[in-house]
C-alpha positions in Angstrom: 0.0 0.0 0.0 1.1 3.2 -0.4 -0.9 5.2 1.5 2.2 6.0 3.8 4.2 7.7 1.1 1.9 10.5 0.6 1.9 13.2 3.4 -1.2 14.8 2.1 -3.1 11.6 2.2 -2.1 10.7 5.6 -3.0 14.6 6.5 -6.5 14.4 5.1 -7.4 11.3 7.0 -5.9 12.7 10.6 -7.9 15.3 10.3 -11.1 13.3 9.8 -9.9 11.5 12.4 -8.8 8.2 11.0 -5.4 7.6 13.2 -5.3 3.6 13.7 -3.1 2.2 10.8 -4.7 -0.8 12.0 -8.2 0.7 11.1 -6.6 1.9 8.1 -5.8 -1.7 6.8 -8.6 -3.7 8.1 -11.2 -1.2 6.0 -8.0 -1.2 3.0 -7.7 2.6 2.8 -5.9 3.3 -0.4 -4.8 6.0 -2.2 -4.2 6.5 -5.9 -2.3 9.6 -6.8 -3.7 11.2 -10.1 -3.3 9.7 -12.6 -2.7 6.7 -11.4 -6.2 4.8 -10.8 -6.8 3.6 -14.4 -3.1 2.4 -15.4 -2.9 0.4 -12.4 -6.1 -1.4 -12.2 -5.4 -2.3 -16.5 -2.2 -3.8 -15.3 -4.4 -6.1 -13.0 -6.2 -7.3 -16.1 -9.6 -5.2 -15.9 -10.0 -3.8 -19.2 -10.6 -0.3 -20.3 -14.9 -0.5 -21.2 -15.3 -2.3 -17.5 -13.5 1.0 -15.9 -16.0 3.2 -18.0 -19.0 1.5 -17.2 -18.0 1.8 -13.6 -17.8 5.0 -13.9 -14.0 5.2 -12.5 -12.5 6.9 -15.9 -13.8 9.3 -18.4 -14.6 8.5 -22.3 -10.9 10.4 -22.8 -9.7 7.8 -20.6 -8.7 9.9 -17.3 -9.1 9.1 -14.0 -12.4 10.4 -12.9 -11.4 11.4 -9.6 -8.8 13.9 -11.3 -11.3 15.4 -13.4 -13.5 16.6 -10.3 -13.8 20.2 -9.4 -10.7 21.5 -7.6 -9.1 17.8 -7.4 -10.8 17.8 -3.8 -12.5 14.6 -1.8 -15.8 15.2 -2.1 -17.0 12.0 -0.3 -15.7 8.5 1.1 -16.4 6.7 -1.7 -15.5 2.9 -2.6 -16.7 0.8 -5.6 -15.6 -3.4 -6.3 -15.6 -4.1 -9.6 -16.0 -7.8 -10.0 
């Protein structure tokens, strides 16, 4: 994981008050830096049309999360793709 290797992800969660790395595993808090959402699940095999039709990357193919207003967290959000 590398959650640890980004200050500002580590930042966000302290301050909504998600502390316990053990927390942060047993619920598998992630983070995907932009950019980096749509090449890494296509290396684990899921192909390009399953990412669109769940809604995780754009028809130009970008990360959807990077396309948001202001690159902020608007919500905890998680989705499985099976």
């Amino acid at each position: 994981m590398q959650l640890h290797r980004h200050r500002e992800a580590v930042a966000y969660l302290d301050r909504r008050g998600v502390r316990s790395s053990e927390l942060i595993e047993h619920l598998r808090i992630g983070y995907a830096p932009g950019g980096c959402l749509r090449s890494w699940l296509t290396q684990l095999g899921y192909p390009f049309h399953a990412l669109r039709q769940a809604g995780l990357v754009t028809t130009a193919g970008y990360d959807i999360f990077g396309a948001l207003p202001h690159r902020r967290a608007l919500a905890w959000v998680a989705r499985a793709i099976c």
